[in-house]
C-alpha positions in Angstrom: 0.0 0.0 0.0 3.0 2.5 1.1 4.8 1.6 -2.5 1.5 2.8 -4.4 1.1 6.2 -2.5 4.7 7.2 -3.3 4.2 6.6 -6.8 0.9 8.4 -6.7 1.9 11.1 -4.7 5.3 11.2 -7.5 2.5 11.4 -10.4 1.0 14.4 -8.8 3.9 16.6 -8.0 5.0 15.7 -11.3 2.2 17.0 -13.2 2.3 20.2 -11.1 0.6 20.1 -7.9 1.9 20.7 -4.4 1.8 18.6 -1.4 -0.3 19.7 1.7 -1.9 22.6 -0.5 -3.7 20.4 -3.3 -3.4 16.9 -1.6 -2.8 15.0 1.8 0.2 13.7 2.4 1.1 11.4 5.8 5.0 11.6 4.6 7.6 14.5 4.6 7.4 16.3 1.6 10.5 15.0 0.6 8.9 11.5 0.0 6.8 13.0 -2.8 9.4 15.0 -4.5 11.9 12.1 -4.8 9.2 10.1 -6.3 8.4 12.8 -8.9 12.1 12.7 -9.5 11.7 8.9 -9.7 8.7 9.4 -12.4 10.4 11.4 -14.2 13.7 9.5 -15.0 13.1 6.0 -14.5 10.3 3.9 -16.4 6.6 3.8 -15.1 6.5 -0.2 -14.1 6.6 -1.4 -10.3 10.3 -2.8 -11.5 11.3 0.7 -12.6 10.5 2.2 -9.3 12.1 -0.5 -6.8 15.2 -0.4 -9.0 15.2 3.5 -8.3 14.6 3.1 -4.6 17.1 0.9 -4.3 19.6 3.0 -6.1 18.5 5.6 -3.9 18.5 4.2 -0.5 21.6 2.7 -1.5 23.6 6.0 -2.5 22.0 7.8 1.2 24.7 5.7 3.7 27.4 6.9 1.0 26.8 10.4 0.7 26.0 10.7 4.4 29.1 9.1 5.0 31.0 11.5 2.5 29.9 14.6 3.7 30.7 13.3 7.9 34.2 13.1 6.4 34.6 16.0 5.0 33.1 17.6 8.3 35.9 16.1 10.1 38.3 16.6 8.2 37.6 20.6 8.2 37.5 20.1 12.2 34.2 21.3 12.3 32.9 18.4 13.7 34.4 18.4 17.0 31.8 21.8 17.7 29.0 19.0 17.8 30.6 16.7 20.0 
């Protein structure tokens, strides 16, 4: 049921509309703007949008991990601890 709303909620921020102003939305708004990025680029088939998720959630850890790197090495990090 979740995997359906993200694609629907992708369709409509894709043609245009806004979430919260011209439909619900139970997610962060960043849920339905990565799956309007997702139907965009990727084909419009249940394989097309798990292959894009996975893509996604894969790249997340990495780029997370990249930028905590950087922060340490610029010493900025130790302000947080």
């Amino acid at each position: 049921m979740d995997e359906q709303l993200t694609i629907a909620f992708g369709y409509r921020v894709a043609i245009g509309e806004i979430p919260y102003r011209d439909f619900w939305l139970i997610y962060p708004p960043g849920v339905a703007w990565i799956s309007a990025l997702q139907y965009l680029l990727v084909e419009h088939s249940p394989f097309g949008h798990k292959l894009f998720y996975c893509l996604y959630q894969g790249l997340t850890p990495l780029l997370v991990y990249i930028f905590f790197k950087r922060l340490e090495a610029s010493q900025k990090l130790s302000y947080f601890i």
